[in-house]
C-alpha angles and dihedrals in degrees: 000000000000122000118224110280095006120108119254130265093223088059105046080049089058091045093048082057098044110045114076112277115263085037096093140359130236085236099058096043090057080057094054087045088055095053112119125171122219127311114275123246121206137159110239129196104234099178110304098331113080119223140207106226127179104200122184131171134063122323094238105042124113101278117242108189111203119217114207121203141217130331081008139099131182095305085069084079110040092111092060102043111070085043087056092040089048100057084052102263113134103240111210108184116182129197090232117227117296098025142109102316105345120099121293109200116194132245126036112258084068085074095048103130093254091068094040091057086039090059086056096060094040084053095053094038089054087057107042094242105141092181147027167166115247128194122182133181122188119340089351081059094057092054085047097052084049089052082047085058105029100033112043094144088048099060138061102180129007125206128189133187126195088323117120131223112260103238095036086050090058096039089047088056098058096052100031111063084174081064103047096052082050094056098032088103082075083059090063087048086067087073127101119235099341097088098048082057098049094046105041083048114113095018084298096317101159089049093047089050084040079059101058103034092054096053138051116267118277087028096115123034123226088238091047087045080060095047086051093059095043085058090050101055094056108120111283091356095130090050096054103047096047075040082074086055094043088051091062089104090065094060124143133226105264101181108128121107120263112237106177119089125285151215126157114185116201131194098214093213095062108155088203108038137038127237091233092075092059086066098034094052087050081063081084109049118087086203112028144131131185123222112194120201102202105197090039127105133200098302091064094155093061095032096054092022093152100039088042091052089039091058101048095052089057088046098048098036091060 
């Protein structure tokens, strides 16, 4: 199978049997095979919201669609996508609603759970895709436990990383205090105006530091630090995406079991979120395993890039 931009297999085969022999090895001519160019960025209709989607692999391989949190967009997953396209999946990763580029509908009941799942299978229906992998971190993980519950048909394999499960989120607050205090910033959210205006303050200063001080040292680059606040100046970013926390009154019951496949990875030093709703989210799943990265924190996925990726391929691969 050919990747995107890269030129085909089949080709440079024609052309090994083809040049005089000494002219080029078969060696170099499988590295020229593996050559693949960026990922490709496109603007896709999912429904009636329109999404920004960087998409990389090869045209034909089983889709993963990859789901970002919060304060995230695509760029949350860069150092798992050429890892996934390279091993031949079809990597499909969405700004989600509300952030960086993609649509930003107004008012809050447009970020209530039942639209963010429904952006997911407008997204795969717009691109003909009938089934496939998700993985989800964050909030993106939390979209992806309700598709686990809603969209069984729908799903092959599902993947989550420090998100956890809806109802196990709600019934771990009321018998964990050290929780809720973890969890009380999404209190503030709640308000109206004032925390646009602390967090677009200083060019983003607080969710750059949020950033840091969530993740190991050497997790976030200064360059990539710039290219978050450049996503988080876009017009009405900061509403949308605190639009995803406002929204949390609208929440669905989420209480079938999940029957898909399932592996939830968990940095155990997690600031936000405590290691107990990793085990108590897998409560739901008929089929699921939980893979705990110790010295890891909440960006699991960039602190533990090569584990992590090493994990999901033998996950998906399966």
């Amino acid at each position: 199978m050919c990747f995107r931009g890269a030129i085909p297999a089949c080709v440079v085969m024609k052309m090994v049997t083809k040049w005089p022999w000494g002219r080029i090895s078969l060696a170099t001519a499988t590295l020229v095979a593996m050559i693949s160019f960026a990922p490709e960025h496109r603007f896709v209709n999912a429904g009636n919201i329109r999404l920004h989607v960087v998409e990389a692999g090869p045209a034909g391989g089983k889709p993963v669609i990859l789901l970002h949190g919060f304060p995230d967009f695509w760029i949350g997953w860069r150092r798992q996508i050429d890892a996934l396209a390279s091993a031949g999946f079809r990597v499909i990763v969405p700004d989600q609603r509300g952030y960086n580029v993609s649509d930003k509908p107004k008012g809050v009941r447009e970020y209530a759970l039942a639209k963010l799942l429904g952006d997911v299978v407008a997204l795969a229906d717009a691109l003909g895709i009938e089934r496939f992998h998700l993985v989800g971190h964050d909030w993106g993980g939390v979209v992806a436990w309700t598709a686990g519950a809603k969209l069984p048909s729908r799903l092959d394999k599902l993947v989550i990383l420090n998100a956890p499960h809806p109802e196990a989120l709600f019934a771990h607050l009321l018998r964990s205090p050290t929780q809720l205090l973890r969890s009380s910033y999404a209190a503030f959210f709640q308000v109206p105006v004032l925390p646009e205006a602390v967090l677009g303050a200083r060019h983003s200063a607080l969710l750059a530091r949020a950033l840091r001080t969530s993740s190991r040292s050497g997790a976030f680059l200064e360059e990539e630090i710039a290219e978050y606040r450049q996503a988080w100046q876009q017009p009405g970013a900061l509403t949308g995406m605190l639009n995803w926390y406002r929204a949390l009154r609208f929440r669905p019951s989420v209480k079938e079991p999940i029957t898909t496949p399932t592996l939830v990875l968990w940095g155990m030093q997690d600031h936000a979120l405590e290691g107990g709703l990793a085990e108590r989210s897998l409560s739901f799943c008929n089929i699921g395993r939980l893979q705990p990265f110790e010295r890891a924190m909440h960006w699991v996925q960039r602190e533990e890039a090569s584990a992590v990726n090493a994990a999901l391929l033998t996950f998906l691969d399966g």
